[in-house]
FIKOLZA-1660 file (N, C-alpha, C; in steps of 0.1 Angstrom, whole numbers, plus 5000, padded with zeros to 4 digits):
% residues 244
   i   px   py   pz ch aa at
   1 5008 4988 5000  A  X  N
   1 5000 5000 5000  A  X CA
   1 5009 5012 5000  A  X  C
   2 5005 5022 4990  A  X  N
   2 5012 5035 4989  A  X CA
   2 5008 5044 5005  A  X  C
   3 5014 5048 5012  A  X  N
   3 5009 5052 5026  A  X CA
   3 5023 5069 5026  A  X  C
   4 5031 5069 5022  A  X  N
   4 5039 5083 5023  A  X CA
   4 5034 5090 5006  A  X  C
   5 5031 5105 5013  A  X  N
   5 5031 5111 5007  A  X CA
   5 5040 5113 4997  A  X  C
   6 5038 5123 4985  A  X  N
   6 5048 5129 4978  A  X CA
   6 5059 5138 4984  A  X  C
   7 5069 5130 4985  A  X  N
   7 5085 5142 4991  A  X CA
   7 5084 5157 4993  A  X  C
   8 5077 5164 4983  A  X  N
   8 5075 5176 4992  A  X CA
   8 5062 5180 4986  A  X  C
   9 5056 5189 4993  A  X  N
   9 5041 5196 4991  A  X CA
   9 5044 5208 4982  A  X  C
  10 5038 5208 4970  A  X  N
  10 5038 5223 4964  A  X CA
  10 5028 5222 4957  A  X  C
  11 5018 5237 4947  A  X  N
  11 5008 5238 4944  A  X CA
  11 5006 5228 4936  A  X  C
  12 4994 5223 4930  A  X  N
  12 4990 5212 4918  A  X CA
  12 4991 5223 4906  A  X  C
  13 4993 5214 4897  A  X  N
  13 4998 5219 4885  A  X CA
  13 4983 5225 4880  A  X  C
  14 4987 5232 4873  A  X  N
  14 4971 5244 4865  A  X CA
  14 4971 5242 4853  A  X  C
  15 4962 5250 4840  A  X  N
  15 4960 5250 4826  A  X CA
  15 4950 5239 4826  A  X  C
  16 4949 5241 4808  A  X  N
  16 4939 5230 4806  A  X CA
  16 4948 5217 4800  A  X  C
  17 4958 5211 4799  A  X  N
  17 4969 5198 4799  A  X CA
  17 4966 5191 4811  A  X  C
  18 4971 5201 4825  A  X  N
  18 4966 5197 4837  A  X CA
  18 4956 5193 4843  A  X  C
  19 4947 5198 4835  A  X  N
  19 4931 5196 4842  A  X CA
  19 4930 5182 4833  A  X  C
  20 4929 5179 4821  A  X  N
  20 4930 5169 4811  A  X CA
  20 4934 5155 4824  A  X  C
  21 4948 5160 4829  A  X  N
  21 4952 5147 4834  A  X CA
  21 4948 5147 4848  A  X  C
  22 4940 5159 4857  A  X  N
  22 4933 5153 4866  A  X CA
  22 4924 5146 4864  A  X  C
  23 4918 5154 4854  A  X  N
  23 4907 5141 4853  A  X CA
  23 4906 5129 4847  A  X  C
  24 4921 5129 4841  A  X  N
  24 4924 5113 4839  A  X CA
  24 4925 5103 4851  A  X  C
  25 4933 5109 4858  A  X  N
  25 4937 5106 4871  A  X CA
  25 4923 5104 4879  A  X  C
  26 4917 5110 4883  A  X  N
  26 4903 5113 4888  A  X CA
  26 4896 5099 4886  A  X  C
  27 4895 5093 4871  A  X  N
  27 4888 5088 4870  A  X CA
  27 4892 5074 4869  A  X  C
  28 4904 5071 4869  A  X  N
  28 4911 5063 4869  A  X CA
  28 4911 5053 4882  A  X  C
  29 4913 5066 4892  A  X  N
  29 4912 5062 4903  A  X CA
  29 4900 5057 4911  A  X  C
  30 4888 5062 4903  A  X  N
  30 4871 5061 4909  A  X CA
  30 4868 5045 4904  A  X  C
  31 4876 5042 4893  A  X  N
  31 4874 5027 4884  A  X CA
  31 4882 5018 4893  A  X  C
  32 4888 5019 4897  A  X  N
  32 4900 5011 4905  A  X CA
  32 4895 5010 4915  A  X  C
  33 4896 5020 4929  A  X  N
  33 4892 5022 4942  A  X CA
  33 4875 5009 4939  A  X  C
  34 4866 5012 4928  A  X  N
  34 4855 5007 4932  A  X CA
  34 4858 4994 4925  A  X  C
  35 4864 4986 4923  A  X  N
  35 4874 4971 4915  A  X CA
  35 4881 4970 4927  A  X  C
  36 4888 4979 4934  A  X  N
  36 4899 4971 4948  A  X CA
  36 4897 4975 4959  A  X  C
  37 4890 4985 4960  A  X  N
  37 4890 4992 4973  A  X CA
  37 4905 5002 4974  A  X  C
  38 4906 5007 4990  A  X  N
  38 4914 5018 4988  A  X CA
  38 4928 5015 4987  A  X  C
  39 4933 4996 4987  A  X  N
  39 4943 4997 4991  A  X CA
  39 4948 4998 4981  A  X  C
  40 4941 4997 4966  A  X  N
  40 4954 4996 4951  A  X CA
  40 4965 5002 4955  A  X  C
  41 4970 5001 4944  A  X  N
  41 4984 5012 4944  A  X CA
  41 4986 5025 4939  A  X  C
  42 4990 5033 4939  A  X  N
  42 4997 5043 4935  A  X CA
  42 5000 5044 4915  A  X  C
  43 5005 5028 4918  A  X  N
  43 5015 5026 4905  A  X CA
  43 5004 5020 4898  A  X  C
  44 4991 5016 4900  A  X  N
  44 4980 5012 4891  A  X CA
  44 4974 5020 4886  A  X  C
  45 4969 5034 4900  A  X  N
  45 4964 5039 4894  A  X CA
  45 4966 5047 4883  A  X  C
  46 4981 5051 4883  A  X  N
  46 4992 5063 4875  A  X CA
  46 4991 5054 4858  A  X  C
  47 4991 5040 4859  A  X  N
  47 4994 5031 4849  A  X CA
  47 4980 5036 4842  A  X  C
  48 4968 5033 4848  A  X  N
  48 4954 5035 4843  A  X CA
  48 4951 5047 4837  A  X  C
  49 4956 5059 4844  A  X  N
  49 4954 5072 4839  A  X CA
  49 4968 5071 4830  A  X  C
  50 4976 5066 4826  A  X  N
  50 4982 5070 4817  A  X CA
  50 4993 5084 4818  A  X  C
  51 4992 5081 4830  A  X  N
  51 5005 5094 4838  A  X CA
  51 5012 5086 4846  A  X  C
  52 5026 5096 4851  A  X  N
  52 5036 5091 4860  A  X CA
  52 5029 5088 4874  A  X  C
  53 5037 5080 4880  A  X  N
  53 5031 5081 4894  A  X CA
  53 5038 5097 4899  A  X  C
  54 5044 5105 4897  A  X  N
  54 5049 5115 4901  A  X CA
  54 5038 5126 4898  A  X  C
  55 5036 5125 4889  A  X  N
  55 5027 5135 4882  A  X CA
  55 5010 5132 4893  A  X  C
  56 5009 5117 4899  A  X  N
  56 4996 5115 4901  A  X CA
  56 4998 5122 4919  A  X  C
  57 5006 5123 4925  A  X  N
  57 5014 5129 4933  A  X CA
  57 5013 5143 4931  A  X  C
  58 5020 5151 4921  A  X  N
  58 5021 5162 4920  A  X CA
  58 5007 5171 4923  A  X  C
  59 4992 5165 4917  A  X  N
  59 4982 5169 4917  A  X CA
  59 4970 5166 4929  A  X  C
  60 4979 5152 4932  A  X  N
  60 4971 5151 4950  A  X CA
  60 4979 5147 4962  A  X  C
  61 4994 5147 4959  A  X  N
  61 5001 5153 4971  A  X CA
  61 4998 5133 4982  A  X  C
  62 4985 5128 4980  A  X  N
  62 4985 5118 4989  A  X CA
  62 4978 5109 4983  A  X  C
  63 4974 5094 4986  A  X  N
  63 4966 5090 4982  A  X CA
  63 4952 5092 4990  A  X  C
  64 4953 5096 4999  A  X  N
  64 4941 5098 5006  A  X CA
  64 4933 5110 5005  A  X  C
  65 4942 5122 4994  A  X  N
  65 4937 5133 4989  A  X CA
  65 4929 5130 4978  A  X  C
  66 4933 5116 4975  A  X  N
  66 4932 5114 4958  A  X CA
  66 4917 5107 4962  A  X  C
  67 4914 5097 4968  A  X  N
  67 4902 5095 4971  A  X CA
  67 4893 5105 4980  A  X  C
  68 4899 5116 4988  A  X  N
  68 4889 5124 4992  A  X CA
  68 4883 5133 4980  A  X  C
  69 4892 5134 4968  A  X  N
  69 4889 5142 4955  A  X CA
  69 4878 5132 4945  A  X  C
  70 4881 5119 4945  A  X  N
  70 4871 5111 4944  A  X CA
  70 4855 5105 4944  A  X  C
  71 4852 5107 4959  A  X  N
  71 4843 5109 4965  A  X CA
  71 4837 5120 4967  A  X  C
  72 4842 5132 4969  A  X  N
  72 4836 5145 4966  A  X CA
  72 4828 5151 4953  A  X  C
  73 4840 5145 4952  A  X  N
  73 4831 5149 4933  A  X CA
  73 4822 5140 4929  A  X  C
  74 4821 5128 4931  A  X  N
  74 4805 5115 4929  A  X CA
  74 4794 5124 4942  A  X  C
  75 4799 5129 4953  A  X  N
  75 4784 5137 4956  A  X CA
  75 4782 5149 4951  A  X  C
  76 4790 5154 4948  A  X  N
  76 4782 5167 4937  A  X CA
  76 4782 5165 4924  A  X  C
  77 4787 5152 4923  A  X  N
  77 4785 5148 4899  A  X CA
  77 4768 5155 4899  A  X  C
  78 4762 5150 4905  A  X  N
  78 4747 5151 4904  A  X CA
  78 4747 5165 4896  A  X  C
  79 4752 5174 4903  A  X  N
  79 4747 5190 4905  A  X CA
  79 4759 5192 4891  A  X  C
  80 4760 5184 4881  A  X  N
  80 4771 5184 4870  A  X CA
  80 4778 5197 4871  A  X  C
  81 4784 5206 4880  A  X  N
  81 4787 5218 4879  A  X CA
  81 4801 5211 4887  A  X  C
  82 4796 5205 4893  A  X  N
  82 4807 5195 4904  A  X CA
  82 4816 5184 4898  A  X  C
  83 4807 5177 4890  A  X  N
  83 4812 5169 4881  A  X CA
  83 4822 5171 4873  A  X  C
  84 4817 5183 4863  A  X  N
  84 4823 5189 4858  A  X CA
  84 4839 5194 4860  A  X  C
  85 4837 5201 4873  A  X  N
  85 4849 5212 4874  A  X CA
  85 4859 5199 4877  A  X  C
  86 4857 5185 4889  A  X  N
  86 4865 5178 4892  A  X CA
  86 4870 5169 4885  A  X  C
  87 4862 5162 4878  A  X  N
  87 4867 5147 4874  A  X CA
  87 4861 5146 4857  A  X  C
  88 4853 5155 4851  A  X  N
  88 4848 5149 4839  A  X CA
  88 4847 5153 4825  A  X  C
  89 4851 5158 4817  A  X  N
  89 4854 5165 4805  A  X CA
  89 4837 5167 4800  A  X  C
  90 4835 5173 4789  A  X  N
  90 4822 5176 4786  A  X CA
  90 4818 5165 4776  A  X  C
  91 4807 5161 4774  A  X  N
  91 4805 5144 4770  A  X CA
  91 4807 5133 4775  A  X  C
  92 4814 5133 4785  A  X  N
  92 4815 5124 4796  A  X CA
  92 4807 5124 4804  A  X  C
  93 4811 5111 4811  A  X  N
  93 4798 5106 4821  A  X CA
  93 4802 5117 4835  A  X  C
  94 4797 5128 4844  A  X  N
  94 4799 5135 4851  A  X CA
  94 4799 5151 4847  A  X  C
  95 4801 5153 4835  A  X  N
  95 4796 5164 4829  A  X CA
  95 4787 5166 4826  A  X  C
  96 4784 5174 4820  A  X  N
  96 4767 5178 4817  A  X CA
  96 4767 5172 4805  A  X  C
  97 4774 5172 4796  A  X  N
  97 4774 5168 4779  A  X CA
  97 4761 5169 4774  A  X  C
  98 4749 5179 4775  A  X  N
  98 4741 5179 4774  A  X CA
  98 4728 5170 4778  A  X  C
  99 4732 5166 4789  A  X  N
  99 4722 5155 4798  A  X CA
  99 4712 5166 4801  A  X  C
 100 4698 5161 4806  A  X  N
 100 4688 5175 4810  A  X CA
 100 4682 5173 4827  A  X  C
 101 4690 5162 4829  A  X  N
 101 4687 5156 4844  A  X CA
 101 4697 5164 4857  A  X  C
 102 4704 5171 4854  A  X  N
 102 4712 5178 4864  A  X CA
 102 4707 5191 4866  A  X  C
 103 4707 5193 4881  A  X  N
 103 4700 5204 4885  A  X CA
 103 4709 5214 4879  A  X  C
 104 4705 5229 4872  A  X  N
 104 4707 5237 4864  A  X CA
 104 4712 5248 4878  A  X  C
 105 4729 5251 4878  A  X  N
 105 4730 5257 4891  A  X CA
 105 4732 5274 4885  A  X  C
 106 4734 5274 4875  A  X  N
 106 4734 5288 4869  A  X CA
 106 4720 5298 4868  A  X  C
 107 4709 5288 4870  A  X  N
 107 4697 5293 4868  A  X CA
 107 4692 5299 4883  A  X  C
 108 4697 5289 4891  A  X  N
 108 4697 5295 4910  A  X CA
 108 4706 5305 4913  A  X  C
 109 4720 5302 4906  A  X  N
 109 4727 5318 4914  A  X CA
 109 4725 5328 4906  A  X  C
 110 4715 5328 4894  A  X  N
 110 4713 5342 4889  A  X CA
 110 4696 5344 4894  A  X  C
 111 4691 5337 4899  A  X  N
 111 4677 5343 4900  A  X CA
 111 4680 5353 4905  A  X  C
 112 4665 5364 4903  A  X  N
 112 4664 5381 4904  A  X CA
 112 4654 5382 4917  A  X  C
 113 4650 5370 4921  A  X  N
 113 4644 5376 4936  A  X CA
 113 4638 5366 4944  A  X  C
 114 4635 5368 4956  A  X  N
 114 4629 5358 4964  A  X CA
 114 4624 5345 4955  A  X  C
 115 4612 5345 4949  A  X  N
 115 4606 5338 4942  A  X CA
 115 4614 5330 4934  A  X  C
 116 4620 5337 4924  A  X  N
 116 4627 5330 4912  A  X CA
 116 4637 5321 4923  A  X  C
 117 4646 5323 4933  A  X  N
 117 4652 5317 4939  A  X CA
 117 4649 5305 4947  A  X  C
 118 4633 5304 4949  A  X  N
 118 4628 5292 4954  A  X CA
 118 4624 5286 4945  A  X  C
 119 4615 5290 4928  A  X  N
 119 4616 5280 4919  A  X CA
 119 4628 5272 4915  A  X  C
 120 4632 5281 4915  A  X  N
 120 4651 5274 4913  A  X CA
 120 4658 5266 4918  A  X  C
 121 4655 5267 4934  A  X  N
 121 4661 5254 4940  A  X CA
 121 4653 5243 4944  A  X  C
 122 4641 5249 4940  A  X  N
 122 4627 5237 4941  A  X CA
 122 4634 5227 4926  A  X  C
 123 4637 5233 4921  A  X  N
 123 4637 5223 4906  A  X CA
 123 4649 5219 4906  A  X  C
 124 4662 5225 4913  A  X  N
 124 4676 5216 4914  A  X CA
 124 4674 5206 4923  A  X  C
 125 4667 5209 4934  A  X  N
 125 4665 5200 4947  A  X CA
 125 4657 5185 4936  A  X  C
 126 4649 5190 4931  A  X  N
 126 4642 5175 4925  A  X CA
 126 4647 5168 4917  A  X  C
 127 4657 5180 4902  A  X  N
 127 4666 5171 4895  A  X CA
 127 4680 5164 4902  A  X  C
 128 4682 5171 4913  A  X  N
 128 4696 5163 4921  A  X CA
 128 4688 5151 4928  A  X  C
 129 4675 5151 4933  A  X  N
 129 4672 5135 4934  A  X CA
 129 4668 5125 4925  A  X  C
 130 4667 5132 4911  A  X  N
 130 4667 5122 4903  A  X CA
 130 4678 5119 4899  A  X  C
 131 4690 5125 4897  A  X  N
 131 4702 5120 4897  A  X CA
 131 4704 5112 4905  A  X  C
 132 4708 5114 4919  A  X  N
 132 4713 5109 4930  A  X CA
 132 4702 5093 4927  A  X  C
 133 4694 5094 4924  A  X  N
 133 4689 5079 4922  A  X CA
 133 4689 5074 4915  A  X  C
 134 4694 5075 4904  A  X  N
 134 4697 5073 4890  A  X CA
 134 4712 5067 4889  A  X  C
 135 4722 5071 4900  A  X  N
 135 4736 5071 4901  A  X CA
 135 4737 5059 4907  A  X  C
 136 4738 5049 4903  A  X  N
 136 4742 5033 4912  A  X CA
 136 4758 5035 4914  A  X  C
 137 4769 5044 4903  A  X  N
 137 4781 5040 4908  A  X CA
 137 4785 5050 4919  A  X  C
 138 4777 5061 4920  A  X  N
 138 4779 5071 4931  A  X CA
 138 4770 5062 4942  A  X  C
 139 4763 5055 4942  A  X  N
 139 4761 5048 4957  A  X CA
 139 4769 5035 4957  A  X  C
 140 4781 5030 4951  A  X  N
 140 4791 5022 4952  A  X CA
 140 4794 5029 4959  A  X  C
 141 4803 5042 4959  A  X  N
 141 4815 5047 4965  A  X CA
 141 4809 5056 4975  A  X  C
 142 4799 5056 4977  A  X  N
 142 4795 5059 4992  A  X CA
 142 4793 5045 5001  A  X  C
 143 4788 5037 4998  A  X  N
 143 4793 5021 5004  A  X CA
 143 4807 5023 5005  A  X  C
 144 4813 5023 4995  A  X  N
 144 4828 5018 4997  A  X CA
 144 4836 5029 5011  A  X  C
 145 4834 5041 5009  A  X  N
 145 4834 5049 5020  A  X CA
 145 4836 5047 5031  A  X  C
 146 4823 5042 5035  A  X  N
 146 4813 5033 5047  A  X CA
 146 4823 5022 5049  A  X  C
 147 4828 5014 5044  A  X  N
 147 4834 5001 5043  A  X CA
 147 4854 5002 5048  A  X  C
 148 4860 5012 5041  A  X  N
 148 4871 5015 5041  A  X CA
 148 4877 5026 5052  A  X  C
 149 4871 5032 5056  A  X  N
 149 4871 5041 5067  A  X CA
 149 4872 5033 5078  A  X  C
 150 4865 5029 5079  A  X  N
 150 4869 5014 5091  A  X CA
 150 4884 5009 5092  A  X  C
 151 4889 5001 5079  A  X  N
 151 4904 4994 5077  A  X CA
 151 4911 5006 5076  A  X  C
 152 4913 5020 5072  A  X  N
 152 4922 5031 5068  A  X CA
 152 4920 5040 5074  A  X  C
 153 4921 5043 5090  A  X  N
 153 4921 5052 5096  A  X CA
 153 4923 5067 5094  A  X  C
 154 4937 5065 5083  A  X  N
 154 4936 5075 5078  A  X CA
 154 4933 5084 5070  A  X  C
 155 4924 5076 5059  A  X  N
 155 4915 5078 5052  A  X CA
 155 4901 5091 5062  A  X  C
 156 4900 5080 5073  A  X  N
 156 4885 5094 5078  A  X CA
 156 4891 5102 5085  A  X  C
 157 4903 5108 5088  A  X  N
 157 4913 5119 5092  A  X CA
 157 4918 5128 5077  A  X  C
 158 4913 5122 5064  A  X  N
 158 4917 5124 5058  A  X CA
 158 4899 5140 5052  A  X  C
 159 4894 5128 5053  A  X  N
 159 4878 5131 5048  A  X CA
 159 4875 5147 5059  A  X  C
 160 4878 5142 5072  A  X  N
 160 4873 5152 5084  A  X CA
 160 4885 5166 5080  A  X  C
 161 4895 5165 5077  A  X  N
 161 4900 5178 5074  A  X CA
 161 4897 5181 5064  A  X  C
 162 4892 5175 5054  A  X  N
 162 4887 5180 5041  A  X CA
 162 4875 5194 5042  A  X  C
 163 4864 5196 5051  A  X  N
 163 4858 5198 5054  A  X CA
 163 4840 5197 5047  A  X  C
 164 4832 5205 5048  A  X  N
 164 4820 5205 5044  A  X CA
 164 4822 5212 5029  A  X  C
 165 4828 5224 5029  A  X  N
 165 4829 5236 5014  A  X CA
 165 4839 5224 5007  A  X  C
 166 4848 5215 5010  A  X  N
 166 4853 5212 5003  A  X CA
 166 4845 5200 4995  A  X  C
 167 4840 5191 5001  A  X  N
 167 4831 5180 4996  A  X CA
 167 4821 5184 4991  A  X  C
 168 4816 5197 4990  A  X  N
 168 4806 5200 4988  A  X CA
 168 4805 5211 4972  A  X  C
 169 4816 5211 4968  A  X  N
 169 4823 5223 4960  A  X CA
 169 4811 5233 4951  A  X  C
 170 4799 5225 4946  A  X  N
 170 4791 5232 4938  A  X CA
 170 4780 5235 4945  A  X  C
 171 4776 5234 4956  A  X  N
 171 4769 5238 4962  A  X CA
 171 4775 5251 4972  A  X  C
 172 4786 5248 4980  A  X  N
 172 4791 5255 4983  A  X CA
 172 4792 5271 4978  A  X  C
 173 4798 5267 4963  A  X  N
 173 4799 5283 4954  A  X CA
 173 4783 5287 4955  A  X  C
 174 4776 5279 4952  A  X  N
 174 4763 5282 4947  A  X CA
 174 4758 5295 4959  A  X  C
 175 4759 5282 4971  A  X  N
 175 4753 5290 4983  A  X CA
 175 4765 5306 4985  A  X  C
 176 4776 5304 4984  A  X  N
 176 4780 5320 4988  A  X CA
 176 4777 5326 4975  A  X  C
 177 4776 5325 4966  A  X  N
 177 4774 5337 4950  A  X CA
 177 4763 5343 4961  A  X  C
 178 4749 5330 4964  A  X  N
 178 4737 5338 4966  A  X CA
 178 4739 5345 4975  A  X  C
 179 4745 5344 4986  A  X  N
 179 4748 5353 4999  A  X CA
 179 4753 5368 4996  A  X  C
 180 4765 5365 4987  A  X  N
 180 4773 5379 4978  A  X CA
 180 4765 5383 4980  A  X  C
 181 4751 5383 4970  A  X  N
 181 4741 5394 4964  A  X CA
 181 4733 5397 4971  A  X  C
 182 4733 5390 4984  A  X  N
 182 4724 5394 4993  A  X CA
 182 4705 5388 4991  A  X  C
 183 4707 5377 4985  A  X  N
 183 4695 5372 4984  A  X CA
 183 4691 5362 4997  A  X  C
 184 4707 5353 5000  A  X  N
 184 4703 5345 5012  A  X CA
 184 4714 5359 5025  A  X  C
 185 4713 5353 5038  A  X  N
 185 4719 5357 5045  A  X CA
 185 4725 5339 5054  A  X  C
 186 4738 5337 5050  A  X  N
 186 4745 5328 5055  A  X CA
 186 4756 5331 5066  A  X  C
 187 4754 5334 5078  A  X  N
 187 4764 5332 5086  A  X CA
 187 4774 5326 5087  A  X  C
 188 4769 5311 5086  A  X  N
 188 4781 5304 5089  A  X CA
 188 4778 5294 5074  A  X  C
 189 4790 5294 5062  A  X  N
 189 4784 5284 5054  A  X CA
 189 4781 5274 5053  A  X  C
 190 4795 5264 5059  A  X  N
 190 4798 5254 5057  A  X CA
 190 4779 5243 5069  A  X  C
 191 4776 5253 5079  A  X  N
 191 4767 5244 5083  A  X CA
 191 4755 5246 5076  A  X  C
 192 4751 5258 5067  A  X  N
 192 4741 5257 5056  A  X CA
 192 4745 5252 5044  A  X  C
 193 4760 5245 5039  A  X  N
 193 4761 5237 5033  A  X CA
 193 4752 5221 5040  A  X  C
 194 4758 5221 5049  A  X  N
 194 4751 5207 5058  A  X CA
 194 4738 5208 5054  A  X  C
 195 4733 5217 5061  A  X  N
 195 4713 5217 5065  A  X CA
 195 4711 5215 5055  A  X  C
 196 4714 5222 5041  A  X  N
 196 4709 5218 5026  A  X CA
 196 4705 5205 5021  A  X  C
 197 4718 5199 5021  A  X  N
 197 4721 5184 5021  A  X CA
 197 4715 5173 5029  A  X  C
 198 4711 5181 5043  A  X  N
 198 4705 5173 5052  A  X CA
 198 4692 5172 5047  A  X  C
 199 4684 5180 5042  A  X  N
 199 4670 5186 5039  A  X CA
 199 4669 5179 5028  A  X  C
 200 4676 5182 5021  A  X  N
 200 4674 5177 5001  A  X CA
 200 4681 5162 5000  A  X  C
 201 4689 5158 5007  A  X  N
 201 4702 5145 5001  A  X CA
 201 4703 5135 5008  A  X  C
 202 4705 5141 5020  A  X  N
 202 4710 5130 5028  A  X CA
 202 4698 5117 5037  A  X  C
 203 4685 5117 5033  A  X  N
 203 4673 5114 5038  A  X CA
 203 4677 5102 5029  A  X  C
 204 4676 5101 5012  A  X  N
 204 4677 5094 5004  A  X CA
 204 4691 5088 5005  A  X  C
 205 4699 5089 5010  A  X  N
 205 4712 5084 5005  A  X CA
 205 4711 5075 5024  A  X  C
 206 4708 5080 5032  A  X  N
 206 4700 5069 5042  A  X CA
 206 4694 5058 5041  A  X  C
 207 4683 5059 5031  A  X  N
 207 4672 5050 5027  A  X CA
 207 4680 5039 5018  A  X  C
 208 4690 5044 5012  A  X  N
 208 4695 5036 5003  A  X CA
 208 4707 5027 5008  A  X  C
 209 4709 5030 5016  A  X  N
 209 4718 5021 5027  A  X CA
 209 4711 5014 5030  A  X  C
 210 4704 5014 5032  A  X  N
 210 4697 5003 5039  A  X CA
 210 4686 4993 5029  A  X  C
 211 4688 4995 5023  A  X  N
 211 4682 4983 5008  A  X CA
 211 4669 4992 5003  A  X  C
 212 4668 5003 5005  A  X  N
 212 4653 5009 5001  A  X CA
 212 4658 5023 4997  A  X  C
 213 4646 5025 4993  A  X  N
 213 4646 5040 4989  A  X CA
 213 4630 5047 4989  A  X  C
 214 4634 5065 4990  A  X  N
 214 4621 5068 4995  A  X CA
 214 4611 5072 4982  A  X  C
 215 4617 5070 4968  A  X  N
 215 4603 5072 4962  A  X CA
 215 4606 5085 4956  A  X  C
 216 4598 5089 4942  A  X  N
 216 4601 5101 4940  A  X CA
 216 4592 5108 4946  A  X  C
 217 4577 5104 4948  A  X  N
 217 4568 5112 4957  A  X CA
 217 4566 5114 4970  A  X  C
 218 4576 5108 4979  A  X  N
 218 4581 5116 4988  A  X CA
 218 4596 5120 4987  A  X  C
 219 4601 5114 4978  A  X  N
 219 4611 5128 4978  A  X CA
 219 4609 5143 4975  A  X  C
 220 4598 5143 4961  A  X  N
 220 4591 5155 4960  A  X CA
 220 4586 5163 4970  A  X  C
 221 4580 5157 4981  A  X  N
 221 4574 5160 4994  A  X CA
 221 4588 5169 5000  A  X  C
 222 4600 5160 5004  A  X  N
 222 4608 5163 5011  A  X CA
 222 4617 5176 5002  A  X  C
 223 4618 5178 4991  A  X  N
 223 4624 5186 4985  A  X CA
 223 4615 5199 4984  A  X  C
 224 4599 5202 4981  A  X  N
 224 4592 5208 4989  A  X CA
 224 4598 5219 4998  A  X  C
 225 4591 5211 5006  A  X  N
 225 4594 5211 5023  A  X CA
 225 4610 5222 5028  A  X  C
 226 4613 5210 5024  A  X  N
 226 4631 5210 5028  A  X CA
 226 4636 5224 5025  A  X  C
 227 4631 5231 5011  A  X  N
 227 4638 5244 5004  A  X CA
 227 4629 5253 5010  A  X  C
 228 4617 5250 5018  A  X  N
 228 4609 5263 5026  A  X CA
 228 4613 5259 5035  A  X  C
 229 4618 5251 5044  A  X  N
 229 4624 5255 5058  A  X CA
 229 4640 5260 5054  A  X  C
 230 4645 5258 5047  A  X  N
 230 4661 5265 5039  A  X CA
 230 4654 5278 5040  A  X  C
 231 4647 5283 5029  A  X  N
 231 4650 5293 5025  A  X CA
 231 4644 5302 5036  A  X  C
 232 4637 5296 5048  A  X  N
 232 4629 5310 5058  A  X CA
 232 4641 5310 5067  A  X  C
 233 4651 5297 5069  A  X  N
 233 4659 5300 5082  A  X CA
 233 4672 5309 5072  A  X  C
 234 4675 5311 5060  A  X  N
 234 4684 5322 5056  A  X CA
 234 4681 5332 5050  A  X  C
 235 4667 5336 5050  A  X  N
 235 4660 5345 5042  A  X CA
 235 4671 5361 5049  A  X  C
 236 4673 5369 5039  A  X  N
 236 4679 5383 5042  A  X CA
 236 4668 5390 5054  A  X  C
 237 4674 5393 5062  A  X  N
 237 4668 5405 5077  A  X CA
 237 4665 5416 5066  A  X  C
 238 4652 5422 5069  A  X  N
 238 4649 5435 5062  A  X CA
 238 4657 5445 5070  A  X  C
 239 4669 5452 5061  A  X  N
 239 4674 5468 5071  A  X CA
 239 4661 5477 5076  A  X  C
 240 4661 5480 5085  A  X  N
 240 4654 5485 5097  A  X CA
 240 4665 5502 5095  A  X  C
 241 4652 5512 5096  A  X  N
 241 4655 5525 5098  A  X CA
 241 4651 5533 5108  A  X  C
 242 4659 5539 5119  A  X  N
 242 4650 5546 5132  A  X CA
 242 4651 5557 5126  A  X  C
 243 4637 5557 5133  A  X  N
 243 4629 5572 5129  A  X CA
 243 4634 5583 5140  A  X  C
 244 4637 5597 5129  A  X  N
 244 4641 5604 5141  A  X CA
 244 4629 5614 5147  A  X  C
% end
């Protein structure tokens, strides 16, 4: 098992060559990890993507960055904005390549006002559970997750520094653009990254653990629901003016 890092830490390489071979790498490694679990090698996965093992180093520094980049990106593929940016070129499976099933996140961080903002995430919230249900190899590697965390300690030391904005990358941006503009008011993100997920995602990816699932008519219900208790607990404070 590859367990030491790359000899020294410096930035991951940039352009679009680099991005090419992350997400060679990326995907290489999602094919593998769900074929062996976490313990492949280094030198398999480098062989697969068709890069140096230095190079697969160069861009995640560890193998346990390389599966936190992994699994991050299979929970936001859904939201293809996620997909996209991490692991998937356009026409590929995790990009949008013109699929019409991924929630449309361009259409939420530009809505013009209250309303448009709630149709918007009413209809990402529903297309990300049909994705999210649709996705059998993104509920592999949340099993596998569940499964390897246990034997690789350092794997869930790896996941818990990662944090919530980072696992969460397209939602994340999503939720601060809207805050920028002052349509939500977000305090703290990273736990309205959570509540989101908790409300819209994580209900279904429960149910599916456990040999079932909740159905698109009550997911509908729960996606509903879930984006009016979201959007009243970060709705903007009206500025208040004392009268003189």
């Amino acid at each position: 098992m590859d367990a030491q890092p790359a000899p020294a830490a410096k930035p991951a390489p940039t352009g679009p060559r680099a991005a090419r071979k992350r997400q060679a790498i990326v995907r290489a490694a999602r094919d593998l990890f769900l074929r062996e679990g976490f313990g492949v090698g280094m030198d398999a996965i480098a062989a697969e993507a068709g890069v140096s093992k230095v190079t697969v180093y160069n861009h995640f520094g560890s193998k346990e960055a390389l599966f936190t980049a992994v699994v991050a990106g299979g929970l936001d593929e859904p939201l293809g904005e996620g997909g996209q940016s991490e692991q998937s070129a356009p026409g590929t499976r995790g990009g949008q390549g013109g699929r019409s099933d991924v929630p449309d996140l361009a259409r939420l961080v530009e809505a013009d006002g209250p309303d448009a903002l709630k149709a918007a995430l009413t209809d990402a919230g529903r297309a990300w559970g049909r994705a999210l249900r649709a996705d059998t190899e993104g509920r592999a590697l949340r099993t596998l997750v569940a499964t390897e965390v246990h034997r690789f300690p350092e794997l869930g030391r790896a996941w818990r520094a990662h944090g919530p904005a980072g696992h969460h990358p397209a939602v994340t941006n999503a939720l601060r653009t809207l805050a920028d503009r002052g349509l939500l008011d977000i305090p703290d993100l990273e736990v309205a990254v959570l509540q989101l997920y908790s409300l819209l995602v994580f209900p279904q990816m429960v149910f599916e653990q456990h040999g079932t699932e909740l159905g698109e008519e009550l997911g509908d219900r729960l996606v509903v629901d879930g984006v009016e208790m979201f959007l009243r607990r970060y709705a903007p404070v009206p500025s208040s003016t004392t009268a003189i």
